[in-house]
CHARMM-style PDB file with segment names, atoms N, HN, CA, C and O in Angstrom:
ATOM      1  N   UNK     1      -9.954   4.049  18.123  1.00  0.00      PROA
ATOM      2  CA  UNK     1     -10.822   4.861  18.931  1.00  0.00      PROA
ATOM      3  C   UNK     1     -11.317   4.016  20.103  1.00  0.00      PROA
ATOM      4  O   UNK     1     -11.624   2.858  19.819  1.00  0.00      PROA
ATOM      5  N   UNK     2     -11.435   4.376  21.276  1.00  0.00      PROA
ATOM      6  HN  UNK     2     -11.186   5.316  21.507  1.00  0.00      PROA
ATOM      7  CA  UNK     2     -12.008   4.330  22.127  1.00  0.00      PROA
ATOM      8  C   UNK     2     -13.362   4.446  22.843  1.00  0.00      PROA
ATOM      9  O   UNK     2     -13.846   5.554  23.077  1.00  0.00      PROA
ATOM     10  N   UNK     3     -13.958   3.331  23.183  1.00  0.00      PROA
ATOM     11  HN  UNK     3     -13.565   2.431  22.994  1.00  0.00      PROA
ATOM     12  CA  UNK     3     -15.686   3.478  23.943  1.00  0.00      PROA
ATOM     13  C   UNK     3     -15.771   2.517  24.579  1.00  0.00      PROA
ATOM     14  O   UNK     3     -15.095   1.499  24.727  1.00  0.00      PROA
ATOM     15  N   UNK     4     -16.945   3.023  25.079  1.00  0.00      PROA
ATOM     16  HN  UNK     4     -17.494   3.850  24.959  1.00  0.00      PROA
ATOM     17  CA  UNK     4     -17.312   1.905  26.720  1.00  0.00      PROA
ATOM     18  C   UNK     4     -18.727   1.482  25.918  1.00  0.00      PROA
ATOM     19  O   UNK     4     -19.426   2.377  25.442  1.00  0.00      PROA
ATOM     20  N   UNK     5     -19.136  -0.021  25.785  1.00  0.00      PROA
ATOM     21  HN  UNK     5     -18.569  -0.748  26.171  1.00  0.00      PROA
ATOM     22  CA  UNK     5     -19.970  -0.419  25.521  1.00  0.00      PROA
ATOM     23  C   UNK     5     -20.625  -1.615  26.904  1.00  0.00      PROA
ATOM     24  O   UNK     5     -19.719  -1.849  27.704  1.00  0.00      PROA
ATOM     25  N   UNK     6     -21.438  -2.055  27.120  1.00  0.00      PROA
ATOM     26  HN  UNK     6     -22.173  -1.865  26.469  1.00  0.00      PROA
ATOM     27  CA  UNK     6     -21.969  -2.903  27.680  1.00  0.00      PROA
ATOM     28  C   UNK     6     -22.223  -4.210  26.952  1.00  0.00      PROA
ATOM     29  O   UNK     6     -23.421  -4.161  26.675  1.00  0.00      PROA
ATOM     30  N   UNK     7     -21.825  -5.129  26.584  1.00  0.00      PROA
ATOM     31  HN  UNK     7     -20.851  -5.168  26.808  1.00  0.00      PROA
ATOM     32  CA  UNK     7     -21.805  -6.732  26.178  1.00  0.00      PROA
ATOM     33  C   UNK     7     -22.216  -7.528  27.415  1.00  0.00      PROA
ATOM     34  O   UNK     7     -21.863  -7.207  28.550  1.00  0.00      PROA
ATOM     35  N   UNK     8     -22.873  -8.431  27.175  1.00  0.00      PROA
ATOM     36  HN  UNK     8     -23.160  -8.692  26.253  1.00  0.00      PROA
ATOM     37  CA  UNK     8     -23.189  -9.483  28.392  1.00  0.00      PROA
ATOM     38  C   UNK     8     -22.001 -10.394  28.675  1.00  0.00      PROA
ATOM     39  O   UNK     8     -21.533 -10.815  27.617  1.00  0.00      PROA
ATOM     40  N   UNK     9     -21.594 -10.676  29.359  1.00  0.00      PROA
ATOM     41  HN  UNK     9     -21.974 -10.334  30.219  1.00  0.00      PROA
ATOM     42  CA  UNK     9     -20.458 -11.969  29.222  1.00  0.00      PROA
ATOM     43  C   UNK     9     -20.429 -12.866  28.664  1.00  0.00      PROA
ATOM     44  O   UNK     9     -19.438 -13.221  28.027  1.00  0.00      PROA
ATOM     45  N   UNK    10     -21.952 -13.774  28.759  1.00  0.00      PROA
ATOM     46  HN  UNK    10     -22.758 -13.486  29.276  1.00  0.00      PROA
ATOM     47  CA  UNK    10     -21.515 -14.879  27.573  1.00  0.00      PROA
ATOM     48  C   UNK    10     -21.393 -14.618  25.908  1.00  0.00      PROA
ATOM     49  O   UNK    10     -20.784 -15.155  24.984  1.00  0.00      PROA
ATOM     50  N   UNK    11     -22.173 -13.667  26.035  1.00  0.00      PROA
ATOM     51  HN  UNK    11     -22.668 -13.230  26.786  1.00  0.00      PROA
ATOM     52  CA  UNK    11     -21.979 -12.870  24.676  1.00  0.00      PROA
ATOM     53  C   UNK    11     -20.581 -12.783  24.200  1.00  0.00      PROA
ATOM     54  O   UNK    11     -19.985 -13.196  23.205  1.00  0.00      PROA
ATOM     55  N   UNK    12     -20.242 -12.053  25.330  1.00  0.00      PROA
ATOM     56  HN  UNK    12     -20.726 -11.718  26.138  1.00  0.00      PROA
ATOM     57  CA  UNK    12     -18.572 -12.289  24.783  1.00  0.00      PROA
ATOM     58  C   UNK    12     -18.126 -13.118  24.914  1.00  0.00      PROA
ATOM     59  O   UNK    12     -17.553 -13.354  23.851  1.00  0.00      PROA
ATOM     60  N   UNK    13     -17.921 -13.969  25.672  1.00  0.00      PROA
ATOM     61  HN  UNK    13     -18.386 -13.777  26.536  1.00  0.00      PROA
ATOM     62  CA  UNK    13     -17.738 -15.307  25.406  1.00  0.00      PROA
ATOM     63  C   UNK    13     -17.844 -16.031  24.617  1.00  0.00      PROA
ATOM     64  O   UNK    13     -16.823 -16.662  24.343  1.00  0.00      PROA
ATOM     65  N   UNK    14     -18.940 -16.296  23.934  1.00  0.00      PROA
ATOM     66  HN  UNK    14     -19.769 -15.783  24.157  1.00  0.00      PROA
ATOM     67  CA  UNK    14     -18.981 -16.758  22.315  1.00  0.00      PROA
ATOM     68  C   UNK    14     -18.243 -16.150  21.225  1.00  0.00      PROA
ATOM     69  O   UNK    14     -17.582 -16.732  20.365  1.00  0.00      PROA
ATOM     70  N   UNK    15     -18.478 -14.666  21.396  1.00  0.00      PROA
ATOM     71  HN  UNK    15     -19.015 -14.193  22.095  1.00  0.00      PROA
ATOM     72  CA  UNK    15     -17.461 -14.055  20.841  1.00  0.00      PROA
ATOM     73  C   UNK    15     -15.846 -14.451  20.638  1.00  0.00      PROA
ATOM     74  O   UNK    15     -15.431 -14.804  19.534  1.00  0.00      PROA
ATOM     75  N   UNK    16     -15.294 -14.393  21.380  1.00  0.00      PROA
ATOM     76  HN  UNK    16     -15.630 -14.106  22.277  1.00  0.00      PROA
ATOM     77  CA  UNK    16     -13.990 -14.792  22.200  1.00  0.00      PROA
ATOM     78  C   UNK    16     -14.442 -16.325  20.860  1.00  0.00      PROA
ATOM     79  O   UNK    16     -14.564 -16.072  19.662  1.00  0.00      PROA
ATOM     80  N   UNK    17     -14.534 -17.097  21.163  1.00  0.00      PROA
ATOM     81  HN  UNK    17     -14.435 -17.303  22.136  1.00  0.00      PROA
ATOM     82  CA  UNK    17     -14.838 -18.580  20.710  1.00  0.00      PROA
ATOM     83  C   UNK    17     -14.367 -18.642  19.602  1.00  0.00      PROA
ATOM     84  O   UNK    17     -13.325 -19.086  19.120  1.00  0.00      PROA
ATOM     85  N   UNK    18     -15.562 -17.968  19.101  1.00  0.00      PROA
ATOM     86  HN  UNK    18     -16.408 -17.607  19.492  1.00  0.00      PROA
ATOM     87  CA  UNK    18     -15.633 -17.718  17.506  1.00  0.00      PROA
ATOM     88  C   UNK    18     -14.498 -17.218  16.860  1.00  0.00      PROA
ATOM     89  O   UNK    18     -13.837 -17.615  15.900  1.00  0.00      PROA
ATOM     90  N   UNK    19     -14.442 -16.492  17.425  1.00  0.00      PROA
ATOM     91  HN  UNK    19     -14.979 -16.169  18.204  1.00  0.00      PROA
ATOM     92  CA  UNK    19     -13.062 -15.736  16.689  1.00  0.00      PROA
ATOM     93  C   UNK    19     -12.042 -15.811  16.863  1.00  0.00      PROA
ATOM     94  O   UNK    19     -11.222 -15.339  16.075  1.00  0.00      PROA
ATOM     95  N   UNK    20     -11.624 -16.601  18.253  1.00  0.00      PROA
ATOM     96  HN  UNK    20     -12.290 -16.985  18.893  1.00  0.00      PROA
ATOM     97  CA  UNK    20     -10.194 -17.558  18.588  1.00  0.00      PROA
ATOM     98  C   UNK    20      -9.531 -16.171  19.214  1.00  0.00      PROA
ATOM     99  O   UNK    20      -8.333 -16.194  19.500  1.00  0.00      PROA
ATOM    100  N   UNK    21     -10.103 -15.283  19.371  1.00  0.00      PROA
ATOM    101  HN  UNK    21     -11.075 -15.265  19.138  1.00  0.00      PROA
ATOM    102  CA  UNK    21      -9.159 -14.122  19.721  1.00  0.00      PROA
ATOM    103  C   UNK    21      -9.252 -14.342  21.569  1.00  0.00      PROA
ATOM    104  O   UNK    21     -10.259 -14.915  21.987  1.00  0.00      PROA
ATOM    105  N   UNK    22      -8.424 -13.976  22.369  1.00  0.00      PROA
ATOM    106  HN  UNK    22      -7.606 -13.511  22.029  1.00  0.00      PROA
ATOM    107  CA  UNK    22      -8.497 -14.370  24.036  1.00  0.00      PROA
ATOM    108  C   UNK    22      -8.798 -12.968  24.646  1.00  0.00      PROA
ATOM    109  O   UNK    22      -9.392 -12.789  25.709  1.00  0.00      PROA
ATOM    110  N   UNK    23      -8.239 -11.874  23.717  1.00  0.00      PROA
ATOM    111  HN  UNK    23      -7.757 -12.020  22.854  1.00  0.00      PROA
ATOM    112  CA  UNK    23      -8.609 -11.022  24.572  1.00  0.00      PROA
ATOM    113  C   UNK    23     -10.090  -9.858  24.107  1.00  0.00      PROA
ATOM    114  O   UNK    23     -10.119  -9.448  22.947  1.00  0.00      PROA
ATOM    115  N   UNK    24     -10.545  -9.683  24.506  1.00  0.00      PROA
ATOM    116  HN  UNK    24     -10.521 -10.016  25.448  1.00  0.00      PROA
ATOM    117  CA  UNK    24     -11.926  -9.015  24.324  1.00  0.00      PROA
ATOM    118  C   UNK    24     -11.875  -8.116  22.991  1.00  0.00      PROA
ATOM    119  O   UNK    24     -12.267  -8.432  21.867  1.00  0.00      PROA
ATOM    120  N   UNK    25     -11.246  -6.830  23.444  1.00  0.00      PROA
ATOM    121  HN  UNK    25     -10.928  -6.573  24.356  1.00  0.00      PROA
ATOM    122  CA  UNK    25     -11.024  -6.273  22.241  1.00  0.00      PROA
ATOM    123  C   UNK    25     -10.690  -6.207  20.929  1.00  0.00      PROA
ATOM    124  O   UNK    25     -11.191  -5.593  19.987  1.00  0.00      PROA
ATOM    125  N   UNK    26      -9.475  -7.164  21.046  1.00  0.00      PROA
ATOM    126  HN  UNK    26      -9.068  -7.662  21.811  1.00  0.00      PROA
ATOM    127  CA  UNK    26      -9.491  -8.156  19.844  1.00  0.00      PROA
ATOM    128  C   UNK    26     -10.913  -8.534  18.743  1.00  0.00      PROA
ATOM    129  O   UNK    26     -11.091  -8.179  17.578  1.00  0.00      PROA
ATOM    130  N   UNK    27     -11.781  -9.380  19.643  1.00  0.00      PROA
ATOM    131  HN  UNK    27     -11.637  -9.669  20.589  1.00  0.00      PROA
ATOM    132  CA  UNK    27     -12.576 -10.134  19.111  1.00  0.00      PROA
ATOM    133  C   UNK    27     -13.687  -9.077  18.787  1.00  0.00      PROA
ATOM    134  O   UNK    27     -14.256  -9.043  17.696  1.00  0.00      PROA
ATOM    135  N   UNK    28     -13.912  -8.338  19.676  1.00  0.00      PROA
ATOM    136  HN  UNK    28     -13.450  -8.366  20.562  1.00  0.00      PROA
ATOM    137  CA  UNK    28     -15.397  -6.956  19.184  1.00  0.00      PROA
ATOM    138  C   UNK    28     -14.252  -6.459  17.924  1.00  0.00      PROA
ATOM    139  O   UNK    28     -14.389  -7.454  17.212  1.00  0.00      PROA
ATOM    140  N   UNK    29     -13.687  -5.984  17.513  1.00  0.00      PROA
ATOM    141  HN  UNK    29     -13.575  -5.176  18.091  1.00  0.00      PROA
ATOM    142  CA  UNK    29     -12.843  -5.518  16.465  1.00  0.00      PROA
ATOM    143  C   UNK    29     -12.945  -6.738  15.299  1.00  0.00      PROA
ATOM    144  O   UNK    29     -12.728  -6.324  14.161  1.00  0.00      PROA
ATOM    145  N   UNK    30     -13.063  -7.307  15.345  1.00  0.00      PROA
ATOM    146  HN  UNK    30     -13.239  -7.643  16.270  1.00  0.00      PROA
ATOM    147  CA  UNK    30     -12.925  -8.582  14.414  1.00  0.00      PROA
ATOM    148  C   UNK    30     -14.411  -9.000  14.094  1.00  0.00      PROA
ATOM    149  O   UNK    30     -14.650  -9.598  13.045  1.00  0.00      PROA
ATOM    150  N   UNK    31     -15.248  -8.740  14.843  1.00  0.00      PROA
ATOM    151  HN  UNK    31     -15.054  -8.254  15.695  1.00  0.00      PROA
ATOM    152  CA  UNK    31     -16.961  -8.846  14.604  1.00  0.00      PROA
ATOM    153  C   UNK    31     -17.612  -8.124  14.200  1.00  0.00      PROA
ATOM    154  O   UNK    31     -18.583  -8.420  13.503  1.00  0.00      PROA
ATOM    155  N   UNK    32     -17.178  -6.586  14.609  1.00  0.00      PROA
ATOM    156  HN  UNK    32     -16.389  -6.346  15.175  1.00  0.00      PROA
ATOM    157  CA  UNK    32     -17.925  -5.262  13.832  1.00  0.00      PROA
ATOM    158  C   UNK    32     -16.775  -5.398  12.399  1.00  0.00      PROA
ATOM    159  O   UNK    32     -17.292  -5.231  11.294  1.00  0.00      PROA
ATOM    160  N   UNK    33     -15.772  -5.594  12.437  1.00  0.00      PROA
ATOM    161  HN  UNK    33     -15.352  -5.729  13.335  1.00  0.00      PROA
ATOM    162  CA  UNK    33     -15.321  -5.011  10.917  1.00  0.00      PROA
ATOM    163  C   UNK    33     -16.055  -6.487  10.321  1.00  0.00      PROA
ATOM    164  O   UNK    33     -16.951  -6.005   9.628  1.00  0.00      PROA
ATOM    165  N   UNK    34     -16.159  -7.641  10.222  1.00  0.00      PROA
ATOM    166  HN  UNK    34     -15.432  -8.032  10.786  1.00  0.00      PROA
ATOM    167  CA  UNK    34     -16.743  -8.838   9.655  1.00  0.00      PROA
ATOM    168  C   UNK    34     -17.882  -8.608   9.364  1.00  0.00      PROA
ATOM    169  O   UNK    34     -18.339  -9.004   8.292  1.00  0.00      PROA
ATOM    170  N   UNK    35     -18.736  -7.797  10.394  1.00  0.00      PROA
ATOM    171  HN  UNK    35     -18.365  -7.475  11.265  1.00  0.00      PROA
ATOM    172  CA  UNK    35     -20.319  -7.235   9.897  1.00  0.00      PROA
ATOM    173  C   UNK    35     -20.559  -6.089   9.298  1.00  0.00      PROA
ATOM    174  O   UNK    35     -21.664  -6.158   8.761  1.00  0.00      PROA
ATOM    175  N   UNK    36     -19.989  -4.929   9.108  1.00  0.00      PROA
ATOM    176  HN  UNK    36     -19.091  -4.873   9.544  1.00  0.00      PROA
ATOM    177  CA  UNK    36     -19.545  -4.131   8.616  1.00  0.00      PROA
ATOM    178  C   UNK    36     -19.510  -4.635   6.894  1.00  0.00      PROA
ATOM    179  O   UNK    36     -20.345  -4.283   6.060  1.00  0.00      PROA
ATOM    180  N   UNK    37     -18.315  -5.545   6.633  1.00  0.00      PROA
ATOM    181  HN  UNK    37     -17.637  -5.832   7.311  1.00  0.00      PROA
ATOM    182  CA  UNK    37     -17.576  -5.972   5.329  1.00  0.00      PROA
ATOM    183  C   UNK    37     -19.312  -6.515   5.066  1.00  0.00      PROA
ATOM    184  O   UNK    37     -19.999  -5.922   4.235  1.00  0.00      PROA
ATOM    185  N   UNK    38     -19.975  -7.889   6.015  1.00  0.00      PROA
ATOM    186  HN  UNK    38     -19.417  -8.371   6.691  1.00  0.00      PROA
ATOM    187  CA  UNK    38     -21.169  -8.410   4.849  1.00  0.00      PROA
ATOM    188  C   UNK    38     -22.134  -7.217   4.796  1.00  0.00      PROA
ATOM    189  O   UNK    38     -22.913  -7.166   3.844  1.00  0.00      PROA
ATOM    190  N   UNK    39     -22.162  -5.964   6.008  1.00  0.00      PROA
ATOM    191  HN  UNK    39     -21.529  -6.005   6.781  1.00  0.00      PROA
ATOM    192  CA  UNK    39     -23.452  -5.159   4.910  1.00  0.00      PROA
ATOM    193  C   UNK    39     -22.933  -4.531   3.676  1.00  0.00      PROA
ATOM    194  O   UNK    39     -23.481  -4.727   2.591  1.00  0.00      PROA
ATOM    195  N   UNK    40     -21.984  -3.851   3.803  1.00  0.00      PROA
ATOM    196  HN  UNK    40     -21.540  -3.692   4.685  1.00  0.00      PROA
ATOM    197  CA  UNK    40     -21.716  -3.596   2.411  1.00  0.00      PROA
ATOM    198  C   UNK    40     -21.523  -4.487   1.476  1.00  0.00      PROA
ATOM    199  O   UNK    40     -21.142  -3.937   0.443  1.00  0.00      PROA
ATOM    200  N   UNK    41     -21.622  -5.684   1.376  1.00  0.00      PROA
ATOM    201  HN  UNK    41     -21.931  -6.131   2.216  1.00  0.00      PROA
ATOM    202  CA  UNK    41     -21.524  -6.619   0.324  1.00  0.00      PROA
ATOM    203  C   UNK    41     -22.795  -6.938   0.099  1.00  0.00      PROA
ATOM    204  O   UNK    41     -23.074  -7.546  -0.934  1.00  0.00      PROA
ATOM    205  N   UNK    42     -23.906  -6.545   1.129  1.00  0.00      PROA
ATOM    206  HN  UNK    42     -23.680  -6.051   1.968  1.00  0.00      PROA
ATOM    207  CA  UNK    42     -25.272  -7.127   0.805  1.00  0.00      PROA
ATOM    208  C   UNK    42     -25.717  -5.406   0.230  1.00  0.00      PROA
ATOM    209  O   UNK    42     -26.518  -5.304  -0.699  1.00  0.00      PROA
ATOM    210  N   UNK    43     -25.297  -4.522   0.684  1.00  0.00      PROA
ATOM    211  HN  UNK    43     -24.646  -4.604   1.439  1.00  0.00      PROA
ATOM    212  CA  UNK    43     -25.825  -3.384  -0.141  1.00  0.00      PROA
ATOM    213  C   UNK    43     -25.228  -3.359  -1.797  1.00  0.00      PROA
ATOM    214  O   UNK    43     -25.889  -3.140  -2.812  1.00  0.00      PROA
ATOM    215  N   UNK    44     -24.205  -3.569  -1.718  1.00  0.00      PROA
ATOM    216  HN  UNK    44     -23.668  -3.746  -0.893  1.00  0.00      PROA
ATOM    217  CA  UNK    44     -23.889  -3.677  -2.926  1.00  0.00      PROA
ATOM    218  C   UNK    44     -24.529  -4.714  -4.341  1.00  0.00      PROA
ATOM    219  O   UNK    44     -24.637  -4.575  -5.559  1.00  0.00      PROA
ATOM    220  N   UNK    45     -24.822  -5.702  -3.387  1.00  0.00      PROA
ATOM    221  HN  UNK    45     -24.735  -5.815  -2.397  1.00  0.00      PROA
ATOM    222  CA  UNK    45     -25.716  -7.053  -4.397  1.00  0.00      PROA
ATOM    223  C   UNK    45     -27.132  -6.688  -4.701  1.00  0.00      PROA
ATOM    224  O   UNK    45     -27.749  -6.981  -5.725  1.00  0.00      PROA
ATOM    225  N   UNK    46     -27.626  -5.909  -3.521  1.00  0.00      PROA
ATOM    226  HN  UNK    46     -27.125  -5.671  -2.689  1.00  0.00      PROA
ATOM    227  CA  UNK    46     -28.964  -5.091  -3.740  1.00  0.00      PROA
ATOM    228  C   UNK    46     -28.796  -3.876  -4.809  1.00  0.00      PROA
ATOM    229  O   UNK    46     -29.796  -3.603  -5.473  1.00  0.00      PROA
ATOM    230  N   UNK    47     -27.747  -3.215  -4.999  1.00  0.00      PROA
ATOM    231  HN  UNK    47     -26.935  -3.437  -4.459  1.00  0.00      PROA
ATOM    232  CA  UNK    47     -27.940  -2.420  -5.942  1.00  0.00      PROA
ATOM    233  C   UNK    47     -27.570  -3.088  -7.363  1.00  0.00      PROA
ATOM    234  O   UNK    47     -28.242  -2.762  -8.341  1.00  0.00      PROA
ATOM    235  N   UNK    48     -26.685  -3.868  -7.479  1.00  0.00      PROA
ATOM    236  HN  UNK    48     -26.139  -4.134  -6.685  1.00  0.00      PROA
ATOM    237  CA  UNK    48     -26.456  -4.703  -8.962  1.00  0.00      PROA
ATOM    238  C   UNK    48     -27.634  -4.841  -9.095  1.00  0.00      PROA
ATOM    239  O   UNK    48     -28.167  -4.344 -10.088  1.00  0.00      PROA
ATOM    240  N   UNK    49     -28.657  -5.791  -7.831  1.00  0.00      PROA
ATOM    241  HN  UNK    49     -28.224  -6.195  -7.025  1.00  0.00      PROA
ATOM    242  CA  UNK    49     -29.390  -5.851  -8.627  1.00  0.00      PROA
ATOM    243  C   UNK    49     -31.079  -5.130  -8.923  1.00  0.00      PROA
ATOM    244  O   UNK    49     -32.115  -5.666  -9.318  1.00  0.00      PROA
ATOM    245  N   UNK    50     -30.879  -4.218  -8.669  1.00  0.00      PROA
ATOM    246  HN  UNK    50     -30.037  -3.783  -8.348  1.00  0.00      PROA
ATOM    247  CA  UNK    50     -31.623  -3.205  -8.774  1.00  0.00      PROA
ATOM    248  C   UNK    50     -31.298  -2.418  -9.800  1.00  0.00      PROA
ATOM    249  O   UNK    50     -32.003  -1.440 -10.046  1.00  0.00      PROA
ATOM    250  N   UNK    51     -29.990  -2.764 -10.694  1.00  0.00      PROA
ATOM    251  HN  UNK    51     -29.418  -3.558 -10.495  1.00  0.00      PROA
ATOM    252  CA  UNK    51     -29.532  -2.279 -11.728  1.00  0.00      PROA
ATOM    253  C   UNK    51     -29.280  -0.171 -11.626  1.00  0.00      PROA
ATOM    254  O   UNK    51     -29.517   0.732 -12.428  1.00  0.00      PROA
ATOM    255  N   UNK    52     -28.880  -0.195 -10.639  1.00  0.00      PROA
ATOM    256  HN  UNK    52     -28.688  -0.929  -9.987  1.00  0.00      PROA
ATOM    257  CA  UNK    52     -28.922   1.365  -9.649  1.00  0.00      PROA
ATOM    258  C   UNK    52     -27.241   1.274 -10.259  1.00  0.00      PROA
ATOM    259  O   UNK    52     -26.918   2.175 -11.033  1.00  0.00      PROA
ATOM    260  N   UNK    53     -26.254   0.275  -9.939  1.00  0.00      PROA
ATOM    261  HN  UNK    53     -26.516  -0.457  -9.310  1.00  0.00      PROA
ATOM    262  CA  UNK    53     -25.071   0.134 -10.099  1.00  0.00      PROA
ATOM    263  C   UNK    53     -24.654  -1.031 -11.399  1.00  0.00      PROA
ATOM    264  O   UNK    53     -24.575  -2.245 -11.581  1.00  0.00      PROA
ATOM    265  N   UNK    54     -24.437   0.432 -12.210  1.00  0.00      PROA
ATOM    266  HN  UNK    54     -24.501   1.419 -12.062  1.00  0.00      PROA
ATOM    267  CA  UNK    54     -23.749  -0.354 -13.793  1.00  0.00      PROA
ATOM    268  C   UNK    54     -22.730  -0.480 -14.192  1.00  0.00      PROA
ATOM    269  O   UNK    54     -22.225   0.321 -14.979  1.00  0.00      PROA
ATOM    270  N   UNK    55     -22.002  -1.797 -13.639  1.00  0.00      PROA
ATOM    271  HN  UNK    55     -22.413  -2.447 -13.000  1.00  0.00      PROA
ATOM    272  CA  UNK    55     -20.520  -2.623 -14.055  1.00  0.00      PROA
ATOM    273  C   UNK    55     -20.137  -2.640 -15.381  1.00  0.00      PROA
ATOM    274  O   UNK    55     -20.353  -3.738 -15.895  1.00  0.00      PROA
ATOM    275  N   UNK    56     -19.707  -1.924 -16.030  1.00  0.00      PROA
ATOM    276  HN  UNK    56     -19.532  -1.032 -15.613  1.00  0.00      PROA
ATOM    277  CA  UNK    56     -19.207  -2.502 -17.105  1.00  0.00      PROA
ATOM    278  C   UNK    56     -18.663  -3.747 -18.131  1.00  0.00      PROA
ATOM    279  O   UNK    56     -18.724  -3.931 -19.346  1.00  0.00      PROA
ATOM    280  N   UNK    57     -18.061  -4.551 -16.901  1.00  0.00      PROA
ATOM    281  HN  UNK    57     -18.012  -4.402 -15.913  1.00  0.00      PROA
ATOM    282  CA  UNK    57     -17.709  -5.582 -17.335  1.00  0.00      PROA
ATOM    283  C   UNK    57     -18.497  -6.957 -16.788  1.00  0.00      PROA
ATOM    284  O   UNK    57     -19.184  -7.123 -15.781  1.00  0.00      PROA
ATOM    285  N   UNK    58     -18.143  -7.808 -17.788  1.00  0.00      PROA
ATOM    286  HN  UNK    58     -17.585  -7.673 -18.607  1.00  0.00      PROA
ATOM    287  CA  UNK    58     -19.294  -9.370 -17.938  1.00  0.00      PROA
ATOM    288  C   UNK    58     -18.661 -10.029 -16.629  1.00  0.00      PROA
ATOM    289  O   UNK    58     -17.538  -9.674 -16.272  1.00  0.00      PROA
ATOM    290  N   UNK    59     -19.233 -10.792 -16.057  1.00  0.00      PROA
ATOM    291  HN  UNK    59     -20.145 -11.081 -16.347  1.00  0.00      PROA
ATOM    292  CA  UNK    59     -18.630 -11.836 -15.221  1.00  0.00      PROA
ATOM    293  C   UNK    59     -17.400 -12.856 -15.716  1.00  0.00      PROA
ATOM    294  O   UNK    59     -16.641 -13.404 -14.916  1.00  0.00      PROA
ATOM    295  N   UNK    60     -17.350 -12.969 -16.719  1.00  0.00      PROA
ATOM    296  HN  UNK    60     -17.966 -12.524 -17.369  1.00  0.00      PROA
ATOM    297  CA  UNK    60     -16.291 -13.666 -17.801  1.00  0.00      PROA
ATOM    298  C   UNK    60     -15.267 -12.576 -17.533  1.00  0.00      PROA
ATOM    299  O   UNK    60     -14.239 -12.956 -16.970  1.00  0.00      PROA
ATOM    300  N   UNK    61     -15.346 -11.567 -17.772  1.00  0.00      PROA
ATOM    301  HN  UNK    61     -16.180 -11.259 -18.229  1.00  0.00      PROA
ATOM    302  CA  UNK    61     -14.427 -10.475 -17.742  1.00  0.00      PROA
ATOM    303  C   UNK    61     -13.696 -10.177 -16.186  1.00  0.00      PROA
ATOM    304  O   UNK    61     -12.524  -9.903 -15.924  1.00  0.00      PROA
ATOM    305  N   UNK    62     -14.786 -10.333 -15.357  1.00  0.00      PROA
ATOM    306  HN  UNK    62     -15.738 -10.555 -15.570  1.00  0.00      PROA
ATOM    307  CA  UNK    62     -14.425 -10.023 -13.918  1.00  0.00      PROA
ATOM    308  C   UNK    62     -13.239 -11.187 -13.025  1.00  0.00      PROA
ATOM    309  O   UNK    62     -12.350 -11.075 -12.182  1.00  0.00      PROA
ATOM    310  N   UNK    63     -13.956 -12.410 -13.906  1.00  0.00      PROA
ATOM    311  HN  UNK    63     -14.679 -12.501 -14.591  1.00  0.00      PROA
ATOM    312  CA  UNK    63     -12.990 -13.576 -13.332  1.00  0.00      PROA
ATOM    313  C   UNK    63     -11.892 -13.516 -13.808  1.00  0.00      PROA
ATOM    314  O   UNK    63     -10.973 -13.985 -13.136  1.00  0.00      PROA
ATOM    315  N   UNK    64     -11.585 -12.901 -15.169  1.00  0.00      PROA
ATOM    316  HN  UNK    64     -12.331 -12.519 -15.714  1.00  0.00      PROA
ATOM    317  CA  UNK    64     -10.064 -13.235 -15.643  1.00  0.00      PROA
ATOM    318  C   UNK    64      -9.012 -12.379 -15.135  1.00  0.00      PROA
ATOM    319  O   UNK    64      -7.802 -12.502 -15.329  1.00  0.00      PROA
ATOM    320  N   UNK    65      -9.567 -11.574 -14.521  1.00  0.00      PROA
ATOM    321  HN  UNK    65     -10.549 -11.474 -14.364  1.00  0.00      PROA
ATOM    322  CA  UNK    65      -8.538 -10.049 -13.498  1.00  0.00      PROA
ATOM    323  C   UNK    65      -8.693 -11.020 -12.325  1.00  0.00      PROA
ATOM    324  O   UNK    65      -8.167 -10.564 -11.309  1.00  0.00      PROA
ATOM    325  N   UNK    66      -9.237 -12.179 -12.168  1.00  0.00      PROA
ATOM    326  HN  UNK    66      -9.663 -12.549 -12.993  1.00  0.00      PROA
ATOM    327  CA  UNK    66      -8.545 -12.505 -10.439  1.00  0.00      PROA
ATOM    328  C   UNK    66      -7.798 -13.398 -10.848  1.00  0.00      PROA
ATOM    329  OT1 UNK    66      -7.062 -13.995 -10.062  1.00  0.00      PROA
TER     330      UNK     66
END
């Protein structure tokens, strides 16, 4: 999908850096899905532990499937 956003340059520029990517789009694509992936990993740790979300299996159990 397509949009026109406003970024500052050095902004992107660091961007660009960070992420080794050269061309712009690239790198905003690679920063929203990266921030994206940690909120849902921080929503998800908030609900374990809020006990809202009930895993079935032990951590013993979880490691031996990787």
């Amino acid at each position: 999908m397509r949009i026109t956003i406003e970024i500052e340059k050095a902004v992107l520029e660091d961007l660009a850096a960070i992420t080794g990517e050269k061309k712009m789009s690239p790198a905003v694509n690679k920063a929203v899905t990266e921030f994206v992936k940690r909120q849902k990993a921080r929503q998800f740790g908030r609900l374990l532990r809020e006990g809202t979300f009930d895993y079935e299996l032990t951590n013993d159990q979880v490691e031996m499937r990787d």
